[in-house]
N, CA, C and O atoms as a Tripos MOL2 file, in Angstrom:
@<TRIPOS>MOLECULE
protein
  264   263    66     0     0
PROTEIN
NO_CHARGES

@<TRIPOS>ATOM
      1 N         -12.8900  -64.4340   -9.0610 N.3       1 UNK1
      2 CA        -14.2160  -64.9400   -9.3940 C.3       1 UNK1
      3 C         -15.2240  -64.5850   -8.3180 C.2       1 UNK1
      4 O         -16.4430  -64.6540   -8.4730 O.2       1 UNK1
      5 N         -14.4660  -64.1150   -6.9720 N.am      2 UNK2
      6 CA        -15.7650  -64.3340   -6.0570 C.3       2 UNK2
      7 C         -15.1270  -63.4090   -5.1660 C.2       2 UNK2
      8 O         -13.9510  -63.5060   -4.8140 O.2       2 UNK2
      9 N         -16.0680  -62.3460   -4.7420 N.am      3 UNK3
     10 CA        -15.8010  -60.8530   -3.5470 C.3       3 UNK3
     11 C         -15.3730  -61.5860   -2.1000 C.2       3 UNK3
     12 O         -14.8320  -60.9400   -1.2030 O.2       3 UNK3
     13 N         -15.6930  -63.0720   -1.9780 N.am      4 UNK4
     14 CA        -15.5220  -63.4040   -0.7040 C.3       4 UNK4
     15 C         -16.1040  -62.7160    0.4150 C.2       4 UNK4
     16 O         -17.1350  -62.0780    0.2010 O.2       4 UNK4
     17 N         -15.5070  -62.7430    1.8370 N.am      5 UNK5
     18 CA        -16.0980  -62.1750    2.8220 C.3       5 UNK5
     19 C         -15.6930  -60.7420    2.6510 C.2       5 UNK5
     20 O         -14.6470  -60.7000    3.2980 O.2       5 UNK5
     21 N         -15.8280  -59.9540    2.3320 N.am      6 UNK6
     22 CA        -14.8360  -58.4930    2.5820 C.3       6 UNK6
     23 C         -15.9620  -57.4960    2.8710 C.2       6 UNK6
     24 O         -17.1380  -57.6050    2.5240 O.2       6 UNK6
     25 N         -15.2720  -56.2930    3.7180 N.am      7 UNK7
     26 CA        -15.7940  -55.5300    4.4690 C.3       7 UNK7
     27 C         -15.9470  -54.5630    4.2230 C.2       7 UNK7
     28 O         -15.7530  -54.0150    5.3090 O.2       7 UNK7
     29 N         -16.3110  -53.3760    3.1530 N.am      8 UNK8
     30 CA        -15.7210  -52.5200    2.0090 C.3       8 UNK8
     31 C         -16.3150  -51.3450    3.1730 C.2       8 UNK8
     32 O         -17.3800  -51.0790    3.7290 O.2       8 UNK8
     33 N         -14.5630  -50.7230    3.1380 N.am      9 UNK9
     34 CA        -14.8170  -49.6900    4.6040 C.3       9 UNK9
     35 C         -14.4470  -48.3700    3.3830 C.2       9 UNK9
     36 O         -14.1670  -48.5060    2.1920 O.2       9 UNK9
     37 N         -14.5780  -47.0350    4.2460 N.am     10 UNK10
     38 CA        -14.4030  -46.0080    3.1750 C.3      10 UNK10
     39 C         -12.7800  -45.6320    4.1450 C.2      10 UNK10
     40 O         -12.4500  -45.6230    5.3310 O.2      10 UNK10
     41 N         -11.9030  -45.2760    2.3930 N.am     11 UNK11
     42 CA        -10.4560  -45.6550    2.6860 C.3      11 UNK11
     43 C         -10.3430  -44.1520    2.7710 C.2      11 UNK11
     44 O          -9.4350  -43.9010    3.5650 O.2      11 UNK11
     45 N         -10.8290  -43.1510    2.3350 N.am     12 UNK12
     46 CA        -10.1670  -41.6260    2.6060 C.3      12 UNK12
     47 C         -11.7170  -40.7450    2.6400 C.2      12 UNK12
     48 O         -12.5190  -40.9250    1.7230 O.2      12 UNK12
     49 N         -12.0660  -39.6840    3.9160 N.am     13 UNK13
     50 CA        -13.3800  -38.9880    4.0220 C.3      13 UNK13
     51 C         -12.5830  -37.9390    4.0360 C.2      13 UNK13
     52 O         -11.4240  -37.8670    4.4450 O.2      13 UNK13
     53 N         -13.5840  -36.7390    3.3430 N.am     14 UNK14
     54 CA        -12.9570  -35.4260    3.5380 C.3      14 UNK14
     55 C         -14.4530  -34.8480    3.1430 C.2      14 UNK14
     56 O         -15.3640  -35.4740    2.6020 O.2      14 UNK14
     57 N         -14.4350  -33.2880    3.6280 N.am     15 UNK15
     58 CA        -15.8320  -32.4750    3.4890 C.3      15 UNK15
     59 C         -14.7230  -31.5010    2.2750 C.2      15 UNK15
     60 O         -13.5460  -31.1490    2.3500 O.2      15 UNK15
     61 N         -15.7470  -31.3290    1.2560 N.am     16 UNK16
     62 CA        -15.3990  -30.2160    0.8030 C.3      16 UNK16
     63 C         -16.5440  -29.1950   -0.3210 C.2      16 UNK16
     64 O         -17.1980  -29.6440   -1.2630 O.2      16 UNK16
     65 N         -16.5140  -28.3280   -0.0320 N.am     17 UNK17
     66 CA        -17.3370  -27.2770   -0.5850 C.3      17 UNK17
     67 C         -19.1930  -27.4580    0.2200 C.2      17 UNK17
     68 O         -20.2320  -26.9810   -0.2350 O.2      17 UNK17
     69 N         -19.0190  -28.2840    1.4640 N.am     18 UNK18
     70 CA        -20.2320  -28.8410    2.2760 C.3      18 UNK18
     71 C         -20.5290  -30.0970    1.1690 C.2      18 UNK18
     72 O         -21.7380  -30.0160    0.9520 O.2      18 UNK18
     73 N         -20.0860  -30.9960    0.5310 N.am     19 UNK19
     74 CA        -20.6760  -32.1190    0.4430 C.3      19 UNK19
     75 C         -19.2230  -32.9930    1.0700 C.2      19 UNK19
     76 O         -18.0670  -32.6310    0.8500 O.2      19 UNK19
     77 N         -19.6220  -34.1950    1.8770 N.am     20 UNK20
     78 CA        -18.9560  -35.7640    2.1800 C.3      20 UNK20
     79 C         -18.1640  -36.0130    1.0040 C.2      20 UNK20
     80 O         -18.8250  -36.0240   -0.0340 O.2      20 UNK20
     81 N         -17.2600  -36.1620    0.9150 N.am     21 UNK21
     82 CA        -16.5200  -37.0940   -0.1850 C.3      21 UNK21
     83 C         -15.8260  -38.5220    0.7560 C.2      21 UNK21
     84 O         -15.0800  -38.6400    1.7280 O.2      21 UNK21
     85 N         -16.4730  -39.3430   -0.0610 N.am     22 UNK22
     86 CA        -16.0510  -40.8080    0.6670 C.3      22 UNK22
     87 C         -15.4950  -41.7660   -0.5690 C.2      22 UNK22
     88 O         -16.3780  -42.2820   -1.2540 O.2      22 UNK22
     89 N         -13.9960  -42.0790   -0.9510 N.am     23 UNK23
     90 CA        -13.4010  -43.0180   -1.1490 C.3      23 UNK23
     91 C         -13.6160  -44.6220   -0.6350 C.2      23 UNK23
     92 O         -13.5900  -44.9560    0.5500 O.2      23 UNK23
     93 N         -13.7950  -45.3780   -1.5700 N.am     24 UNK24
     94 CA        -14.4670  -46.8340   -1.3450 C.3      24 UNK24
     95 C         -12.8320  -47.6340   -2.0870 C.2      24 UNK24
     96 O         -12.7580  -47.5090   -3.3090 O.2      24 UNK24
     97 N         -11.9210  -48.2070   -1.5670 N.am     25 UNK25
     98 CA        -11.6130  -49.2480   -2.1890 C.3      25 UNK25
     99 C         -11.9280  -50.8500   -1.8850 C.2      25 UNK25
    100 O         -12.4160  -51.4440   -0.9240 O.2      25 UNK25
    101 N         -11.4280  -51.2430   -3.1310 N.am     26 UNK26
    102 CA        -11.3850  -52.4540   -3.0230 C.3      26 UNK26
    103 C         -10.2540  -53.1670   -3.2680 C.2      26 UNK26
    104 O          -9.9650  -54.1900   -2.6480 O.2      26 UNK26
    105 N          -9.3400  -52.5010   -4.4740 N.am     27 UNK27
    106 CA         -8.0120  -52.8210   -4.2230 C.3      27 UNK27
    107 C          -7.1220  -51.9190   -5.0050 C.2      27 UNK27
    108 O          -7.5220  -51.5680   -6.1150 O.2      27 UNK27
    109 N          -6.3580  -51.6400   -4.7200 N.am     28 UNK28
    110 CA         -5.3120  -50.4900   -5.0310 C.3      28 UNK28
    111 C          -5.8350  -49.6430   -6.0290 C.2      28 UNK28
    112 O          -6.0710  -48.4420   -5.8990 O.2      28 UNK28
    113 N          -6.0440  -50.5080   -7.2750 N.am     29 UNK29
    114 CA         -6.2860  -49.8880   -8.5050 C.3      29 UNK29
    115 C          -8.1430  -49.9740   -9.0340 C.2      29 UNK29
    116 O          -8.7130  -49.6260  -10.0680 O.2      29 UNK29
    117 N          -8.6940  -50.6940   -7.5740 N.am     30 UNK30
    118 CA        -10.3560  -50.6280   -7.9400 C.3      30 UNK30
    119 C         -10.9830  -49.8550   -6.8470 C.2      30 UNK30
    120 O         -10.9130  -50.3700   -5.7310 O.2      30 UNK30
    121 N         -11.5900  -48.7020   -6.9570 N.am     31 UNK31
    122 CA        -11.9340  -47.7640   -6.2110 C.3      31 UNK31
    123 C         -12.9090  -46.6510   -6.6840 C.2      31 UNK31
    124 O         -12.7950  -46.4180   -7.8880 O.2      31 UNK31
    125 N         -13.7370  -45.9890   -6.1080 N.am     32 UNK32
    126 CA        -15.0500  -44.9740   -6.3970 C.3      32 UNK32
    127 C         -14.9750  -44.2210   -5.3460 C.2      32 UNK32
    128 O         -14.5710  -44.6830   -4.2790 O.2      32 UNK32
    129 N         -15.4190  -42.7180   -5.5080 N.am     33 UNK33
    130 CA        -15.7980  -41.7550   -4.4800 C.3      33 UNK33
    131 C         -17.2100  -41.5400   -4.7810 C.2      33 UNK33
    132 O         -17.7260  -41.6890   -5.8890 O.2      33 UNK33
    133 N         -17.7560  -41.1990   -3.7730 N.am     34 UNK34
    134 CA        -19.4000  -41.1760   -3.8290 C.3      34 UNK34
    135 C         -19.2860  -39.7430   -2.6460 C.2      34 UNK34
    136 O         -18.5170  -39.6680   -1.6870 O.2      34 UNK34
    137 N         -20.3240  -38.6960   -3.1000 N.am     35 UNK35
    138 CA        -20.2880  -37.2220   -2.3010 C.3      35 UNK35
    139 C         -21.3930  -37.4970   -1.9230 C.2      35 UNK35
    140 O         -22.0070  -38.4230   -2.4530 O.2      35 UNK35
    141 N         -22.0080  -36.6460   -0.7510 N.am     36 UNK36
    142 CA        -23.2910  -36.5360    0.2200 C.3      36 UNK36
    143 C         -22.9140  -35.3060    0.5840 C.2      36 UNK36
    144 O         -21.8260  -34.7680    0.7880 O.2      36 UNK36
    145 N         -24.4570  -34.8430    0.6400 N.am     37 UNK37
    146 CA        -24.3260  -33.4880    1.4100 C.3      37 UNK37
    147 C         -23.8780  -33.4580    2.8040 C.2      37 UNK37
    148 O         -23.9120  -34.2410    3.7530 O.2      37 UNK37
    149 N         -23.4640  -32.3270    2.5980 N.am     38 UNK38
    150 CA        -22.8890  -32.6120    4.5920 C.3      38 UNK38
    151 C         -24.3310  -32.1790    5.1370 C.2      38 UNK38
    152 O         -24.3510  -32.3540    6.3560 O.2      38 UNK38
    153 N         -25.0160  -31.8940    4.8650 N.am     39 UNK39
    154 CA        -26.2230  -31.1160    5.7930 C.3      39 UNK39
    155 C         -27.3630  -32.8700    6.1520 C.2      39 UNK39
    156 O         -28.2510  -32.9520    7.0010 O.2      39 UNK39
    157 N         -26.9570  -33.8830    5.2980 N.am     40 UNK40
    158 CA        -27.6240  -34.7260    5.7700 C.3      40 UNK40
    159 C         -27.8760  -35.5710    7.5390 C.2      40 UNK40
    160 O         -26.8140  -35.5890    8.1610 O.2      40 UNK40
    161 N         -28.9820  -36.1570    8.2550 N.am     41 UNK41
    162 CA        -28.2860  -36.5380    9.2970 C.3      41 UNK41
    163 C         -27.6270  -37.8660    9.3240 C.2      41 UNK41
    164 O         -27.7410  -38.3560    8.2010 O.2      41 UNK41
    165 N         -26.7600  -38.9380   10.4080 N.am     42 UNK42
    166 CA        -26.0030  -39.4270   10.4250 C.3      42 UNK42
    167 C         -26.8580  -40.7030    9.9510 C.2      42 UNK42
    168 O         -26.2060  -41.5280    9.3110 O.2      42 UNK42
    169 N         -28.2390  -40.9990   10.1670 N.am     43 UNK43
    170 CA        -28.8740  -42.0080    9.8580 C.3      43 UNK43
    171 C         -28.8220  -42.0970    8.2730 C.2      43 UNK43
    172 O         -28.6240  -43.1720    7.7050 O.2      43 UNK43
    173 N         -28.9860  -41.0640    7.6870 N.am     44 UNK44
    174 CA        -29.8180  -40.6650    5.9580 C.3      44 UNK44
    175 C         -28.4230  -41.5140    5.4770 C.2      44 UNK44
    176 O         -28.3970  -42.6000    4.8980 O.2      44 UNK44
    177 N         -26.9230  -40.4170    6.0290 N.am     45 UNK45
    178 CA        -26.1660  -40.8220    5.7370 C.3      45 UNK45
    179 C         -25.4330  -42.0850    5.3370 C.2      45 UNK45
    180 O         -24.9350  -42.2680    4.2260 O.2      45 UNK45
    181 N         -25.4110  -43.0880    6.5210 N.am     46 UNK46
    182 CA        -25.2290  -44.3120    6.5650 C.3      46 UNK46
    183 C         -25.9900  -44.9060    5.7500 C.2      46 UNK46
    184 O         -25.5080  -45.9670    5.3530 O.2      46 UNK46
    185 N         -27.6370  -44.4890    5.0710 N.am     47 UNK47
    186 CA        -28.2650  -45.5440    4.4480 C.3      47 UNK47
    187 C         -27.8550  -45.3250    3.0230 C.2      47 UNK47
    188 O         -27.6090  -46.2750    2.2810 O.2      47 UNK47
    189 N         -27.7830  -44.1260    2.6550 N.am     48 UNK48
    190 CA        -27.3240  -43.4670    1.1840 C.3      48 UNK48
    191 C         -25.0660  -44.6090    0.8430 C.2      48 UNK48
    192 O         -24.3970  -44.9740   -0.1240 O.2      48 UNK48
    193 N         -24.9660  -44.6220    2.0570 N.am     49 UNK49
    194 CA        -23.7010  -45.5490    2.1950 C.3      49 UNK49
    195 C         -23.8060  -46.5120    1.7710 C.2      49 UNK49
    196 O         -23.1860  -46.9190    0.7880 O.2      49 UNK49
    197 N         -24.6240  -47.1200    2.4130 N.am     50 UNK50
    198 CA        -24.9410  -48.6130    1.9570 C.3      50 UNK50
    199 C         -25.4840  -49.0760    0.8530 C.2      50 UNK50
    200 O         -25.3600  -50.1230    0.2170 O.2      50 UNK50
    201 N         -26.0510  -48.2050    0.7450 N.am     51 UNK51
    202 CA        -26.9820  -48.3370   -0.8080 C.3      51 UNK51
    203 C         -25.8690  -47.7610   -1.9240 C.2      51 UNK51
    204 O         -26.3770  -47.0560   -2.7950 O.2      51 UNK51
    205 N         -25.1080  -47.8690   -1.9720 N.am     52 UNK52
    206 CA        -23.9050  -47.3200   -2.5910 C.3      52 UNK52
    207 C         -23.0600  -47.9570   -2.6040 C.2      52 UNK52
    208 O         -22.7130  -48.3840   -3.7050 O.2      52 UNK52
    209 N         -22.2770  -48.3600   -1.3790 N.am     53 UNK53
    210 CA        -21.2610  -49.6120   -1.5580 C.3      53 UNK53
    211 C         -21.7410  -50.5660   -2.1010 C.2      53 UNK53
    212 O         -21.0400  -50.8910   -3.0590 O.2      53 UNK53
    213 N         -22.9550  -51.4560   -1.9200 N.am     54 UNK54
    214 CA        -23.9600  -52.9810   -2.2300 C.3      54 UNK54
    215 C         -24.1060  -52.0730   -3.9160 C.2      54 UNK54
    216 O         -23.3660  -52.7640   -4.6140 O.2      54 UNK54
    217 N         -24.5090  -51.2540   -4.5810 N.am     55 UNK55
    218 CA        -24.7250  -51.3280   -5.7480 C.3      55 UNK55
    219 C         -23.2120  -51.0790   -6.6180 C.2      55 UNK55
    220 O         -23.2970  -51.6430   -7.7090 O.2      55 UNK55
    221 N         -22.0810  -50.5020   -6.4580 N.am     56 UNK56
    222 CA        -20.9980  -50.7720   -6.5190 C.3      56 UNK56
    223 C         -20.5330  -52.1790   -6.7630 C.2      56 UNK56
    224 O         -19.9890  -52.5800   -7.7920 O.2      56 UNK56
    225 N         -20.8220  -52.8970   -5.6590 N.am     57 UNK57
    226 CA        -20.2680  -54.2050   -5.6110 C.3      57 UNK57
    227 C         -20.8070  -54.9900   -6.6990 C.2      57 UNK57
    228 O         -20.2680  -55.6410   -7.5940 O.2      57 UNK57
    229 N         -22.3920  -54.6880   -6.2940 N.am     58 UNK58
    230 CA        -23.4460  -55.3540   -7.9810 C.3      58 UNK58
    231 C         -22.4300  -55.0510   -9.3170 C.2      58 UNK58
    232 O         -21.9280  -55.9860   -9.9410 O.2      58 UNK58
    233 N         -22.2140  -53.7550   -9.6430 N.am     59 UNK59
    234 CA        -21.9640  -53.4500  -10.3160 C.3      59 UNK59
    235 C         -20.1750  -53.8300  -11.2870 C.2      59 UNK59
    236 O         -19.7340  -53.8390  -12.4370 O.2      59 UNK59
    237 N         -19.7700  -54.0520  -10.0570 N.am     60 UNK60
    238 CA        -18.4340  -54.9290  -10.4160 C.3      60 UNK60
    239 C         -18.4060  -56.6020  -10.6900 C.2      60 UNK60
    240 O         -17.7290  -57.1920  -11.5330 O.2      60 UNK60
    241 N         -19.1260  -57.0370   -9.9480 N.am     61 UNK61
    242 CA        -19.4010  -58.1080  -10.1900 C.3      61 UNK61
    243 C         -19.7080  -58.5280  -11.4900 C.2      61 UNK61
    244 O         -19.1940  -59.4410  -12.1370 O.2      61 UNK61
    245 N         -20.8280  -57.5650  -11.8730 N.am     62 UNK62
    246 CA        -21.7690  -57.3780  -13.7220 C.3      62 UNK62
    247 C         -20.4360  -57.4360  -14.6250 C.2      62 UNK62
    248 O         -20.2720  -58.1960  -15.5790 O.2      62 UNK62
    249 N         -19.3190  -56.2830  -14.0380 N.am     63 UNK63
    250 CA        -18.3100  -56.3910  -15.1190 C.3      63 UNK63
    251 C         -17.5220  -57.3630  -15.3340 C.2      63 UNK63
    252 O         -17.0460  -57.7540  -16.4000 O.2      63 UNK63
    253 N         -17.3420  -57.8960  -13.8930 N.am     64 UNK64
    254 CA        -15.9970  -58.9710  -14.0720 C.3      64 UNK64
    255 C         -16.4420  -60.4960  -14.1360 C.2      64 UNK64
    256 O         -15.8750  -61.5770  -13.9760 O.2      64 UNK64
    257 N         -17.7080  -60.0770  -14.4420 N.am     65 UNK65
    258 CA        -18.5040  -61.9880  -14.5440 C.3      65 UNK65
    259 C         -18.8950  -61.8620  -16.0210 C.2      65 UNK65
    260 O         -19.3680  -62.8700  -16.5450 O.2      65 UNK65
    261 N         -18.7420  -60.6380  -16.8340 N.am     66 UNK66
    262 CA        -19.1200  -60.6120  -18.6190 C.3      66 UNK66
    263 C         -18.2880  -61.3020  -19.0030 C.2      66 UNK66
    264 O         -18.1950  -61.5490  -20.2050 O.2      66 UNK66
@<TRIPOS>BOND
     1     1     2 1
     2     2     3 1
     3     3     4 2
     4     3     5 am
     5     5     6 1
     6     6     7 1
     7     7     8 2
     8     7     9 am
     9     9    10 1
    10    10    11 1
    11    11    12 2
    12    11    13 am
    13    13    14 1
    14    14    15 1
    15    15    16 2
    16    15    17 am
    17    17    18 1
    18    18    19 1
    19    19    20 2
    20    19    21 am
    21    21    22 1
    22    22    23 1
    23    23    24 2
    24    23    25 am
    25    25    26 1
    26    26    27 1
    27    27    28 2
    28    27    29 am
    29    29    30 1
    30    30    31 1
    31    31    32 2
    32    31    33 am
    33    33    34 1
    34    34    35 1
    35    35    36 2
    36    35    37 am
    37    37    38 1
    38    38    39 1
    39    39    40 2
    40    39    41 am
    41    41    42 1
    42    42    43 1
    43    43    44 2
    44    43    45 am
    45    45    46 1
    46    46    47 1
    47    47    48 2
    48    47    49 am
    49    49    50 1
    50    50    51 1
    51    51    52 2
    52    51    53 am
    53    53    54 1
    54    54    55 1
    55    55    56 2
    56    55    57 am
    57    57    58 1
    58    58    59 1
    59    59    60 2
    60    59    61 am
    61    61    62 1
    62    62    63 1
    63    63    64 2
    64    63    65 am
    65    65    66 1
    66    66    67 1
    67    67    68 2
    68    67    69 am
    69    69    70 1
    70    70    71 1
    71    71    72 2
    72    71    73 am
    73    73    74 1
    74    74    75 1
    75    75    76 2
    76    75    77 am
    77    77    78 1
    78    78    79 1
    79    79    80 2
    80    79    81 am
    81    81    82 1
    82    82    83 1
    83    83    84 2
    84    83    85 am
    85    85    86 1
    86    86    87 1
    87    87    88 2
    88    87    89 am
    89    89    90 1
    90    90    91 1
    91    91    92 2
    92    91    93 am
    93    93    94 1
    94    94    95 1
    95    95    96 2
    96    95    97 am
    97    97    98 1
    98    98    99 1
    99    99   100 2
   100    99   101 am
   101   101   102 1
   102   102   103 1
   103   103   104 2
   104   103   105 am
   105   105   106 1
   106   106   107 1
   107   107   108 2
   108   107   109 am
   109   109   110 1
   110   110   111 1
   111   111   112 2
   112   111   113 am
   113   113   114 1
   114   114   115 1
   115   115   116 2
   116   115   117 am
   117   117   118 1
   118   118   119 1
   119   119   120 2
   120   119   121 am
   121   121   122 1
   122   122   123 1
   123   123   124 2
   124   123   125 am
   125   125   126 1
   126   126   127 1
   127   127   128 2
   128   127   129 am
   129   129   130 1
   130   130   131 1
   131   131   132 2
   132   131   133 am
   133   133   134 1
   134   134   135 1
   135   135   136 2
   136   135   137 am
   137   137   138 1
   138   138   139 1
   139   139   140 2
   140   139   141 am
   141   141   142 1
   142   142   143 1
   143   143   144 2
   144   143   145 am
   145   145   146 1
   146   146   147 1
   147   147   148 2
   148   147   149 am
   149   149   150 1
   150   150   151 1
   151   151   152 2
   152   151   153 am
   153   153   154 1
   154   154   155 1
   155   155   156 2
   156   155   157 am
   157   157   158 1
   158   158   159 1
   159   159   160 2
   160   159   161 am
   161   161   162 1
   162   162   163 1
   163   163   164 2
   164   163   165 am
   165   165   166 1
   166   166   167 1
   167   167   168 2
   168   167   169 am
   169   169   170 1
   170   170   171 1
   171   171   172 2
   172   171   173 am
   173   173   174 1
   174   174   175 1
   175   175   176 2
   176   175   177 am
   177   177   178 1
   178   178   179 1
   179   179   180 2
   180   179   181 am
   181   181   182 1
   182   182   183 1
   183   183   184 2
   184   183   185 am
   185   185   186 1
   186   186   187 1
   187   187   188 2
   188   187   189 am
   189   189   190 1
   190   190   191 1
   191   191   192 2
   192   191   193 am
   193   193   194 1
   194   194   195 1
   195   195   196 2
   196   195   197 am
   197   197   198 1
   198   198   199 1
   199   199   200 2
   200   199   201 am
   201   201   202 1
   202   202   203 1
   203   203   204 2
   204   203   205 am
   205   205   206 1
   206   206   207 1
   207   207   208 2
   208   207   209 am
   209   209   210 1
   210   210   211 1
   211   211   212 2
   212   211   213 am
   213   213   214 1
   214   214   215 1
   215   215   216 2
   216   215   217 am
   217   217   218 1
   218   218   219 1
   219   219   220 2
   220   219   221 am
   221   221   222 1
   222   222   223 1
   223   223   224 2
   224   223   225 am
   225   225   226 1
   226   226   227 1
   227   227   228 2
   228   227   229 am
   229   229   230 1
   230   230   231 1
   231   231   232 2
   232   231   233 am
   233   233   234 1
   234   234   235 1
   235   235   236 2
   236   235   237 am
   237   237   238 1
   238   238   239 1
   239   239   240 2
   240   239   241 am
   241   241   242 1
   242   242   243 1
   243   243   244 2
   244   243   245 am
   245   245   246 1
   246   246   247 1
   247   247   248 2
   248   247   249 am
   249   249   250 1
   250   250   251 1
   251   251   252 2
   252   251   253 am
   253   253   254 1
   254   254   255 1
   255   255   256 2
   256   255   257 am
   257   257   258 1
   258   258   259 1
   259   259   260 2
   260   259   261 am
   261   261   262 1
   262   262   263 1
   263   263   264 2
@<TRIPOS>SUBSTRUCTURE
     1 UNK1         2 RESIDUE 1 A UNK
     2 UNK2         6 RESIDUE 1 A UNK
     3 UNK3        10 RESIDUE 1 A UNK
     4 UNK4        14 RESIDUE 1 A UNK
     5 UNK5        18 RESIDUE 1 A UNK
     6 UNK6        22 RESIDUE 1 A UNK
     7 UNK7        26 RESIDUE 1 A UNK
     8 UNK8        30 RESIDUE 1 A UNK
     9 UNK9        34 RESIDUE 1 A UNK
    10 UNK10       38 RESIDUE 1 A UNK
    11 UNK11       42 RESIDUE 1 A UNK
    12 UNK12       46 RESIDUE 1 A UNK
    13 UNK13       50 RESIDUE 1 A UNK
    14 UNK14       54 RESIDUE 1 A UNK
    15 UNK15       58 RESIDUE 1 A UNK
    16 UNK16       62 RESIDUE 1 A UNK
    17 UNK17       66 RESIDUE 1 A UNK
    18 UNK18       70 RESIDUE 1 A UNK
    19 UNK19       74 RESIDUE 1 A UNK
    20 UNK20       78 RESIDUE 1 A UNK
    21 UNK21       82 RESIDUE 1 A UNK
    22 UNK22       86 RESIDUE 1 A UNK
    23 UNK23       90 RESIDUE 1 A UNK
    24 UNK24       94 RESIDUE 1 A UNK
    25 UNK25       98 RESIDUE 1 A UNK
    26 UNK26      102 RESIDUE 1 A UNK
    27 UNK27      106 RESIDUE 1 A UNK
    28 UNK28      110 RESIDUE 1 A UNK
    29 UNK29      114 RESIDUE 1 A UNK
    30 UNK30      118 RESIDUE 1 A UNK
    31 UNK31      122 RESIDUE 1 A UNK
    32 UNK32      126 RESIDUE 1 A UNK
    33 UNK33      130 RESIDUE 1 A UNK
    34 UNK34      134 RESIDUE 1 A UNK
    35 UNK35      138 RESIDUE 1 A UNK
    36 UNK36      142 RESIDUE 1 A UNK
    37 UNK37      146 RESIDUE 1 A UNK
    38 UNK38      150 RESIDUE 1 A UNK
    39 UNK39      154 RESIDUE 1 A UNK
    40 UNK40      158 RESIDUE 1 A UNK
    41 UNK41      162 RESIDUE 1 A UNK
    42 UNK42      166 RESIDUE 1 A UNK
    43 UNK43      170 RESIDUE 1 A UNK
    44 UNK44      174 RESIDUE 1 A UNK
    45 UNK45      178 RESIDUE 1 A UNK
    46 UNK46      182 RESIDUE 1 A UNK
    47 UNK47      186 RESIDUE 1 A UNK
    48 UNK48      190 RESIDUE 1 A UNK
    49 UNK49      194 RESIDUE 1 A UNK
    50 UNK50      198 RESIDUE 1 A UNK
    51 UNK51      202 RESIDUE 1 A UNK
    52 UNK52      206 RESIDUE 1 A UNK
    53 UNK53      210 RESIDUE 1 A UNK
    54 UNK54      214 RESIDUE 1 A UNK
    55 UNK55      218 RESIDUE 1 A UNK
    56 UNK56      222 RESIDUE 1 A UNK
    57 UNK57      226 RESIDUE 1 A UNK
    58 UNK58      230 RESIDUE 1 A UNK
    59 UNK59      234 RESIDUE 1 A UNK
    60 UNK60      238 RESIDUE 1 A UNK
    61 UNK61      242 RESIDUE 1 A UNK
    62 UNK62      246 RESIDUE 1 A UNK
    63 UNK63      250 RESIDUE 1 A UNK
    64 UNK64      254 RESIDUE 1 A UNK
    65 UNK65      258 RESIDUE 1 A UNK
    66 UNK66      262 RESIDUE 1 A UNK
């Protein structure tokens, strides 16, 4: 019913073809990859992160509270 405190870290990074591929779980079988260009800098990066994990989370929440 409720995400609790949790810390949603990225579980596998790899570069490939020059974009970020970043793996997000949450639990074994609930998980998303989200790509970024690699040419971005480390700031852009981190915010395009965040704004990604937090709408993710929105977005699970939407499903598992229908």
């Amino acid at each position: 019913k409720e995400f609790g405190n949790i810390s949603l870290e990225a579980e596998e990074t790899k570069i490939k073809n020059g974009f970020i591929i970043i793996r997000y779980e949450l639990r074994e079988d609930t998980w998303i990859d989200y790509s970024y260009s690699s040419d971005l800098d480390n700031r852009t990066l981190n915010l395009f992160m965040q704004q990604d994990r937090i709408k993710w989370l929105k977005d699970l929440a939407q499903k598992y509270s229908a």
